[in-house]
N, C-alpha and C positions, 0 to 999 in steps of 0.2 A: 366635320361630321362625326369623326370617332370619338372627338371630345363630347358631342353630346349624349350617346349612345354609354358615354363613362357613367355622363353627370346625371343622366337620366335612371340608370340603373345604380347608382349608387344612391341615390334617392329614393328609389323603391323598395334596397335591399334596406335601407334603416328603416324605412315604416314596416313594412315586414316584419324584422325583427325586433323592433319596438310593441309589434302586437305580440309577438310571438313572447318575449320575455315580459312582457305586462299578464298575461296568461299563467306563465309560474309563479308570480308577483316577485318580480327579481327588481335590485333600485339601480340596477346599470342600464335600463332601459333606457331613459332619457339620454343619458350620458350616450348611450348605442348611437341614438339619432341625430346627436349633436355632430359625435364624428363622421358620420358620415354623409352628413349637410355640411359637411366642413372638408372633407374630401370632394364631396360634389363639387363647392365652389372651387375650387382650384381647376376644374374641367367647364368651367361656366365661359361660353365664346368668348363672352364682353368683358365679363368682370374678371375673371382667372387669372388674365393678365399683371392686373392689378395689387391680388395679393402678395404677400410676402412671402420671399423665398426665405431657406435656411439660411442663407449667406447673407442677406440682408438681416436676419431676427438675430444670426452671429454678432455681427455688427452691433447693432443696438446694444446686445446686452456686454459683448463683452469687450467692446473699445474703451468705454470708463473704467471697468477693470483694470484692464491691462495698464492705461493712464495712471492710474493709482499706483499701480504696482513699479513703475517706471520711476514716478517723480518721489514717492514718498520711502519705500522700497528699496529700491535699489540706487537711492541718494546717499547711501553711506560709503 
């Protein structure tokens, strides 16, 4: 219940401030509501679960890396 109570209000505050910096004509607007349709979803019951953690986005980006850096690298 406090996850939705996040996702709900984090949702509100980007349309908020989406008007509010569309008003000054500022072009982080969008970008404002993105993050925070994006922080919402992480507090979403169903779906939250689902996204990806730090540790998993770690993962992805930098197990090839490090692979690289292993086999080609430090083969000398």
């Amino acid at each position: 219940m406090v996850n939705s109570f996040f996702m709900i209000g984090s949702l509100i505050y980007g349309i908020f401030f989406l008007f509010h910096l569309l008003k000054k004509s500022s072009s982080d607007a969008i970008l404002m509501l993105v993050l925070c349709c994006f922080i919402g979803g992480y507090f979403a019951p169903y779906y939250g679960e689902k996204w990806p953690t730090v540790e998993s986005l770690y993962n992805i980006l930098y197990t090839p890396i490090s692979a690289y850096i292993n086999q080609e690298l430090l083969k000398k």
